[in-house]
C-alpha positions in Angstrom: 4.3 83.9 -21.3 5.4 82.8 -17.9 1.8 81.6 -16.9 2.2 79.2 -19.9 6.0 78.3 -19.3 4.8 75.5 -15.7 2.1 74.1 -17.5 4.5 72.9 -20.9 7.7 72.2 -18.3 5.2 69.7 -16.1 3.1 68.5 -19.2 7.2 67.4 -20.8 8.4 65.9 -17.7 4.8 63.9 -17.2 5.6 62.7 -20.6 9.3 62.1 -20.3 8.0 59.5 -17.0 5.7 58.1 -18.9 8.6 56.8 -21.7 10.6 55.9 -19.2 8.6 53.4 -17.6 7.5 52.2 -20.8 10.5 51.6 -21.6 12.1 49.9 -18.3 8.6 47.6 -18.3 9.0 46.4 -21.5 10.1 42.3 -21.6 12.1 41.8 -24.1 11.6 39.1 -26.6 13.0 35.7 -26.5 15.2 34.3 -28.6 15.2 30.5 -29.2 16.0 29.2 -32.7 14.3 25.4 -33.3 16.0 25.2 -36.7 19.2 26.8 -38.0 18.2 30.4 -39.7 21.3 29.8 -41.9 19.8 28.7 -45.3 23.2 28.9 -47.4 26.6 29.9 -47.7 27.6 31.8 -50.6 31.3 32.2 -51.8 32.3 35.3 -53.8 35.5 35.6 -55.7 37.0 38.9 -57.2 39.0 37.5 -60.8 42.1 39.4 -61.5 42.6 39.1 -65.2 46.7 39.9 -64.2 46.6 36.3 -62.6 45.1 33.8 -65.1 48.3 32.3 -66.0 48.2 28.5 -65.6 51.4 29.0 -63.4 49.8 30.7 -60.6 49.6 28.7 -57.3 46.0 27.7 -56.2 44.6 26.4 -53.1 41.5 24.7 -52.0 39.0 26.2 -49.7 35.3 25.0 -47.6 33.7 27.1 -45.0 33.8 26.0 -41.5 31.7 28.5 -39.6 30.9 29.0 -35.6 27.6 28.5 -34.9 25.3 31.0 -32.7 24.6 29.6 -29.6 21.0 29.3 -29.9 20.9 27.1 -32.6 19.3 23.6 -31.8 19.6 20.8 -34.4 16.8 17.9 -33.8 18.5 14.4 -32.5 16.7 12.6 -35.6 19.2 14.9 -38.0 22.2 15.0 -36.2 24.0 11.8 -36.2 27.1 11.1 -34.8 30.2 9.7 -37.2 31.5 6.8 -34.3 32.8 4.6 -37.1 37.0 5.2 -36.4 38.1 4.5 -40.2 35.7 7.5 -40.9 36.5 10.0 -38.4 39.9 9.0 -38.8 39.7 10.1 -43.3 37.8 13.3 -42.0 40.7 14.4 -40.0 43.8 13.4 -42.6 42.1 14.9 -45.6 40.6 18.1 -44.2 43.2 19.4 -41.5 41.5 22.4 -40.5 38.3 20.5 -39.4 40.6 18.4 -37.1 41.8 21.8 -35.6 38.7 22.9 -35.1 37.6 19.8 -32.9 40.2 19.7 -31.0 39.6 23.3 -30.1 36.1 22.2 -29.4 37.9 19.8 -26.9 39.6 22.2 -25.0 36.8 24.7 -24.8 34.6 22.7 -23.3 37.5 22.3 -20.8 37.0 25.4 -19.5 33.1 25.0 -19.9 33.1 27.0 -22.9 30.4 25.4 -25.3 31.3 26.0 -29.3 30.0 24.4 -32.2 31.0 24.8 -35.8 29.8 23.7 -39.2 31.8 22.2 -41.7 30.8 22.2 -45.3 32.4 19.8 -47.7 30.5 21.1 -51.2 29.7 18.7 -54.1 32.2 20.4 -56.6 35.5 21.4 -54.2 36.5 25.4 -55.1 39.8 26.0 -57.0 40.9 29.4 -55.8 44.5 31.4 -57.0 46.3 31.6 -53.9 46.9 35.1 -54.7 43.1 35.7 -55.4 43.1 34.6 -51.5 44.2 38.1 -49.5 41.0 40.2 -49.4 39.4 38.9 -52.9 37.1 35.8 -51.2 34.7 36.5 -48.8 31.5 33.8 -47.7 28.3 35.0 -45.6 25.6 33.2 -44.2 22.1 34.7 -44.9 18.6 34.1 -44.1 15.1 35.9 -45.3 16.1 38.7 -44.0 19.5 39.2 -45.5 23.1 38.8 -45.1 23.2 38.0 -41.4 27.2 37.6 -40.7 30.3 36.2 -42.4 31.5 32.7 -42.4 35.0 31.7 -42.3 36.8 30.4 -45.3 39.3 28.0 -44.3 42.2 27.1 -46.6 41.9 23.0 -46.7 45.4 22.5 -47.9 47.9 24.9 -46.5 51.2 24.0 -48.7 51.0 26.0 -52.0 50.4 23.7 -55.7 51.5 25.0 -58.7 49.4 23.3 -61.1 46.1 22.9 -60.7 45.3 19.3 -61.8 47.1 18.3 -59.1 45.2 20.4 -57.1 41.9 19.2 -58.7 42.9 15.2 -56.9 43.1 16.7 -53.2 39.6 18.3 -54.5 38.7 14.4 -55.7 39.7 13.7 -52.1 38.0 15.9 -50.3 34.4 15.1 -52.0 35.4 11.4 -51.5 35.1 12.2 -47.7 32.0 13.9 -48.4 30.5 10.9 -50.0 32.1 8.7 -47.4 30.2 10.4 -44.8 26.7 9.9 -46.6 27.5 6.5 -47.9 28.5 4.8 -44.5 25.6 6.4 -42.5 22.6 4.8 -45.3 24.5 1.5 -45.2 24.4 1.8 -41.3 20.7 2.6 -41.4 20.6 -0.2 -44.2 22.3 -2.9 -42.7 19.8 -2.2 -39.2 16.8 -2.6 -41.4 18.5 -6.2 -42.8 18.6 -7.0 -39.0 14.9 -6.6 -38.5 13.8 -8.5 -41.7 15.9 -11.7 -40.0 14.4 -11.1 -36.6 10.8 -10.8 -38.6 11.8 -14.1 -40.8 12.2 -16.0 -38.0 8.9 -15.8 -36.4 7.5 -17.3 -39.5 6.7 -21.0 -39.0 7.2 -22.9 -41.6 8.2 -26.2 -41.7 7.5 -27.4 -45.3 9.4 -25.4 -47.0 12.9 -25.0 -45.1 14.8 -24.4 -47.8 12.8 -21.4 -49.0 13.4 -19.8 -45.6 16.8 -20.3 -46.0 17.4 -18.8 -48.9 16.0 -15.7 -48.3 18.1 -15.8 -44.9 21.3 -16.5 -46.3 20.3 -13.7 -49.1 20.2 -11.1 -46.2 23.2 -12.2 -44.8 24.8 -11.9 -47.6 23.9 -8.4 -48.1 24.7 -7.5 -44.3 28.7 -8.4 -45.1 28.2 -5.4 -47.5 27.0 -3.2 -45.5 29.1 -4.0 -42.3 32.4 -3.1 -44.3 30.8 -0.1 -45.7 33.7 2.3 -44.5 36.5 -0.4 -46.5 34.2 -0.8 -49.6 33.6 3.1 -50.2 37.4 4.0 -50.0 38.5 1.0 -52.5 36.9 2.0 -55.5 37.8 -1.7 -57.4 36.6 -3.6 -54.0 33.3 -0.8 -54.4 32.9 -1.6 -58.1 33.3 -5.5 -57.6 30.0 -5.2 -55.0 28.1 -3.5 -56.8 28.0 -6.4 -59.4 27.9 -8.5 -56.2 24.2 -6.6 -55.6 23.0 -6.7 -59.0 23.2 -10.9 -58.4 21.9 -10.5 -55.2 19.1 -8.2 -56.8 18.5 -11.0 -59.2 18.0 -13.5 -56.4 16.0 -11.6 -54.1 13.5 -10.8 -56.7 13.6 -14.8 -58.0 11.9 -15.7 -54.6 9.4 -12.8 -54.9 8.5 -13.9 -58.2 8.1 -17.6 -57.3 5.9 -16.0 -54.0 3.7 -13.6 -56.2 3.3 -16.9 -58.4 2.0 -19.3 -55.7 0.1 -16.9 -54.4 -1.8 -16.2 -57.5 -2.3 -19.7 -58.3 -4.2 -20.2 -54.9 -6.1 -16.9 -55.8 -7.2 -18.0 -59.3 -8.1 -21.7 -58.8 -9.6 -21.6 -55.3 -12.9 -19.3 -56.2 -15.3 -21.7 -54.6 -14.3 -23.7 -51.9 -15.5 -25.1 -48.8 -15.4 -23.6 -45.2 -12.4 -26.7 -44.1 -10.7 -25.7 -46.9 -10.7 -22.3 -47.2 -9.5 -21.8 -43.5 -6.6 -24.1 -44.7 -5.7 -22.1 -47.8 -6.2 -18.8 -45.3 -3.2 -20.5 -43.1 -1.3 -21.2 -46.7 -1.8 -17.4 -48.2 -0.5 -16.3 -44.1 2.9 -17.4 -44.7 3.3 -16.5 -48.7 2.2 -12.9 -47.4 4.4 -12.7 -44.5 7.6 -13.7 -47.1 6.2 -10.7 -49.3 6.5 -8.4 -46.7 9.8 -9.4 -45.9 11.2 -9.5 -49.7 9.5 -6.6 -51.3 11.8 -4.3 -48.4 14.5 -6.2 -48.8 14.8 -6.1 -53.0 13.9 -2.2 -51.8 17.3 -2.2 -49.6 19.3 -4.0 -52.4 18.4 -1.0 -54.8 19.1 1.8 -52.4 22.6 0.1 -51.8 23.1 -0.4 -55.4 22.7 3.6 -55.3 24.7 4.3 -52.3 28.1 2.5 -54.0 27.2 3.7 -57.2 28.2 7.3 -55.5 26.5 9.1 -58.0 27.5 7.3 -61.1 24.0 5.5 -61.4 20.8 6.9 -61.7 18.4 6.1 -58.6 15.6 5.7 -61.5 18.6 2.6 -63.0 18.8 1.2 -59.4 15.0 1.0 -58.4 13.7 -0.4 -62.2 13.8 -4.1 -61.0 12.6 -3.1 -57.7 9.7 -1.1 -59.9 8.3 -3.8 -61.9 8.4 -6.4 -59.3 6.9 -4.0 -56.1 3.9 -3.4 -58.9 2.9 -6.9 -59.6 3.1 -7.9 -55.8 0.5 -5.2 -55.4 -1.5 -5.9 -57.8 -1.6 -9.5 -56.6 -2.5 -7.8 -53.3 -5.6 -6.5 -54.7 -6.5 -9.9 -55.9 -6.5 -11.3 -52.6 -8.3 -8.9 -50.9 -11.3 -9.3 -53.6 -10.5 -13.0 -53.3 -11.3 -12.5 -49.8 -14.2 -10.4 -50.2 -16.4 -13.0 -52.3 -15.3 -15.9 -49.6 -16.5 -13.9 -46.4 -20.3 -13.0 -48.6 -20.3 -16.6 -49.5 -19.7 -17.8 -45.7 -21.8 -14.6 -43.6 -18.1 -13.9 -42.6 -18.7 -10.4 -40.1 -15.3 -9.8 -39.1 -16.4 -6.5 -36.9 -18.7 -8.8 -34.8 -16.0 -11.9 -35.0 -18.7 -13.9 -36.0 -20.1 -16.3 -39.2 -22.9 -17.7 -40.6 -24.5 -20.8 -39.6 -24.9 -23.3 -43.0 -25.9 -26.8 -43.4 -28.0 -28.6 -41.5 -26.6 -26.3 -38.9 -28.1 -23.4 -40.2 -31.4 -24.9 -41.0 -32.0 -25.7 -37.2 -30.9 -22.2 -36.4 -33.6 -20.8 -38.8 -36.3 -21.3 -36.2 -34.2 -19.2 -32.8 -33.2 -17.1 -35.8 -36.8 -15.9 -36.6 -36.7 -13.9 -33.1 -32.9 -13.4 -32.2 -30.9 -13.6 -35.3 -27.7 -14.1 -33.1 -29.0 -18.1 -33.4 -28.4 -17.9 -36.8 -24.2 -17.1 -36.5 -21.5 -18.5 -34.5 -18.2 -17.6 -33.3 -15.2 -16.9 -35.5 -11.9 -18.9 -34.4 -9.5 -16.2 -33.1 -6.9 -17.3 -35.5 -8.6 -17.0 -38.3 -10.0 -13.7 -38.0 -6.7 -12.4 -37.1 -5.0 -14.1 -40.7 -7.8 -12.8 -43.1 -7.8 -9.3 -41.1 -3.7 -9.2 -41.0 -4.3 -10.4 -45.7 -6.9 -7.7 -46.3 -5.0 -4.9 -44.4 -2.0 -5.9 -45.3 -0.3 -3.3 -47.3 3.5 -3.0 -48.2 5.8 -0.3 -46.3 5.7 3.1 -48.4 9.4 3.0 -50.1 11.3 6.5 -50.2 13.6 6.5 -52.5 16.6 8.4 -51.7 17.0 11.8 -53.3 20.3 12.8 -55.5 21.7 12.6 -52.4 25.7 12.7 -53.8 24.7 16.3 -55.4 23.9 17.9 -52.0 26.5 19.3 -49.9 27.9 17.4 -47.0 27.6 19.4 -43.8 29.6 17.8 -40.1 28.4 19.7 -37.1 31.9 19.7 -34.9 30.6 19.9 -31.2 32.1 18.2 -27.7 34.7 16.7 -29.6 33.1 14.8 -32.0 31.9 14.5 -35.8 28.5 14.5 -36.8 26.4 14.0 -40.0 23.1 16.4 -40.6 21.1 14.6 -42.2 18.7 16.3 -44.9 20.7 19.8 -44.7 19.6 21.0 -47.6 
C-alpha cells in the first residue's frame, strides 16, 4: 500500500502545479462596452387594495440611474442641451436631476468621473406616496437578465393630496421632455435652412430676381421659427399661432415648386427636336430650374417636419408630410422626363459624355467622313466643359432621400448628466 501511496501524493501535487499555473497565466478578458447594455428600465409597483382611497397622497417618480463606467455613448447621439432657457426648465421642473449635476460638478472636482441617466417617460407615473416605502422597485436589464437596480427618484418631494393636481406637474414634466426633442430638431432644422441660403446664392440668375427672392425670404421666414424654438414650445398659444404660420408658409413653398415643376415640363414637352445652339441654351435654362428644385423640394421637406415638431404629437407625421407627398412625387416624375429628354438629344447629337466628346454634323461632318474612314476620332469633336458638366449634374441629379421622423413624442426622453452638463441621446430607443 505504501509503494502506491509516493506515486498518487507526486501524481496530485504535479496536477495541483499544473492548475495553478493555468490559472495565474490566464489573461483575463477585457471589458469595453461600445453601446450601453441597458436596453430598458422597468418599474414595478405592489397595489395595496387598503390604499385606493382617492384621499391618499401621491407623488411622481422617473429613474435617474448611475451609469457603469465603461459605457461609451457615440458623439453623433449625444448632444449637448447649451440653449440656457432649456437647461434652465430642466432644472426648475425636475429638482432631483439638478442635484444630480451639481453632484457631477463636484465630483469631477476631486477627479471622480460619474455619469447618470435621466429618464423623463412619455406617460409621467402616479405613485401613492404610501405605495413608495419598499413597494416600487426599477432594474435595468439586458439579454442576459436583470443586471442591477436603478434608482427611482421622487420628482416632487412635497406630498399632493389629490391626484389631478398631481397629474399637471406630470403635464410638466413631459412638457420638458418634449422640450428637449423639439428644440434639438429645430436646431438641426434651422442649420439645414442655413445651407439651402448659402446653396441659393450660388445660383446665378439674373432674369428672374424676384423668384430668388421669394424663395429667400420664404426661408428666412421659416429660420425666425426655428431660432425661437425654446419661446415657441413653452407658449402653447404662440406654438399653436406658428403652426398655422407653417401651413402658409407650406402653401408658398410648394407654390414655387409647382410653378418650377411647370416650366420645367413645358421645356421638356415642346423642345423634342431642337438644334445643337439651342439645345445648349435650353441645357443652361433646365440648370437653374433644377438647381431651385433641389433647394425647394428640402425645404417644403423642413416645413413638414417642423409642422410635426410644434404639433408635439397632436398631428400625425403621415397629416404633416401629405403636401410634401404629392408634390416630392410629381418633381420626380418630372425628373424622369428630363433624363429621357436628355437621352434622345445626346443619340440625336453623338453626345458621348464618358469620352467628353460629340459628333461631327453638317458640312462638318461630311468632310470628316473621309479621316473618319481610318481614325474615327475625325469624325467627333470636343464637348464644352460646361456643358458636359450641366447635362451630367440633370441626368444624375436625384433629390436627397427624406427621413421622416419617427413618433418621436411617444419615445421616452433620456438626458445623460456628465461634467456638469445636460445632454440629449438621440435615437435611445
Amino acid at each position: 500500500m505504501e509503494k502506491f501511496l509516493i506515486p498518487i501524493l507526486i501524481l496530485a501535487l504535479i496536477i495541483l502545479v499544473v492548475i495553478l499555473i493555468i490559472f495565474l497565466f490566464k489573461k483575463p478578458k477585457e471589458k469595453y462596452i461600445e453601446e450601453p447594455q441597458i436596453t430598458q428600465i422597468t418599474r414595478e409597483v405592489i397595489i395595496n387594495p387598503e390604499l385606493e382611497d382617492d384621499n391618499e397622497q401621491y407623488e411622481l417618480i422617473i429613474p435617474i440611474e448611475k451609469l457603469p463606467m465603461n459605457i461609451k455613448y457615440p458623439e453623433n447621439r449625444l448632444i449637448k442641451i447649451t440653449d440656457n432657457s432649456v437647461v434652465a426648465r430642466i432644472s426648475q421642473t425636475i429638482p432631483d436631476i439638478a442635484t444630480t449635476l451639481a453632484k457631477t460638478i463636484n465630483n469631477n472636482a476631486l477627479k471622480k468621473m460619474e455619469m447618470y441617466k435621466a429618464v423623463i417617460p412619455t406617460g409621467a407615473n402616479l405613485t401613492k406616496s404610501k405605495q413608495m416605502e419598499g413597494a416600487v422597485r426599477g432594474f435595468y436589464k439586458d439579454a442576459k437578465g436583470i443586471q442591477g437596480h436603478a434608482n427611482l427618484v421622487k420628482v416632487d418631494t412635497t406630498k399632493i393630496s389629490k391626484a389631478g393636481n398631481l397629474a399637471n406637474s406630470a403635464a410638466g414634466i413631459m412638457n420638458v421632455g418634449s422640450l428637449v426633442v423639439g428644440q434639438y430638431y429645430m436646431t438641426e432644422i434651422n442649420d439645414k435652412l442655413e445651407s439651402m441660403k448659402h446653396d441659393i446664392g450660388k445660383i446665378s440668375d439674373f432674369q428672374d430676381k424676384e423668384f430668388k427672392s421669394r424663395i429667400l425670404s420664404l426661408i428666412d421666414r421659416v429660420s425666425i421659427i426655428t431660432e425661437f424654438s425654446s419661446d415657441i414650445l413653452e407658449n402653447d398659444e404662440l406654438r399653436k399661432t406658428k403652426l398655422h404660420t407653417l401651413e402658409d408658409l407650406d402653401g408658398e413653398g410648394t407654390q414655387l415648386l409647382y410653378q418650377v415643376n411647370l416650366t420645367l415640363d413645358d421645356i421638356i414637352n415642346k423642345n423634342s427636336k431642337i438644334d445643337f445652339k439651342y439645345y445648349k441654351e435650353t441645357v443652361q435654362e433646365i440648370s437653374k430650374l433644377v438647381q431651385y428644385q433641389n433647394i425647394l423640394i428640402p425645404l417644403i421637406s423642413e416645413l413638414s417636419r417642423l409642422k410635426y415638431i410644434l404639433g408635439k404629437g397632436d398631428v400625425s407625421s403621415q397629416m404633416c408630410y401629405s403636401m410634401f407627398d404629392k408634390y416630392h412625387s410629381k418633381s420626380l416624375e418630372i425628373k424622369n422626363s428630363l433624363v429621357n429628354w436628355h437621352t434622345k438629344q445626346m443619340e440625336t447629337y453623338g453626345i458621348d459624355l464618358e469620352l467628353n466628346r460629340r459628333l461631327k454634323k453638317g458640312v462638318e461632318g461630311i468632310v470628316s467622313n473621309i479621316p473618319g474612314a481610318f481614325d474615327k476620332r475625325w469624325r467627333f469633336k470636343q464637348l464644352e466643359e460646361e456643358l458636359a458638366f450641366c447635362i451630367n449634374g440633370q441626368i444624375n441629379s436625384r433629390p436627397t432621400e427624406i427621413q421622416k421622423p419617427r413618433n418621436l413624442y411617444e419615445e421616452d426622453v433620456e438626458i445623460i448628466i456628465k461634467d456638469g452638463d445636460y445632454y440629449y441621446l438621440k435615437d435611445a430607443q
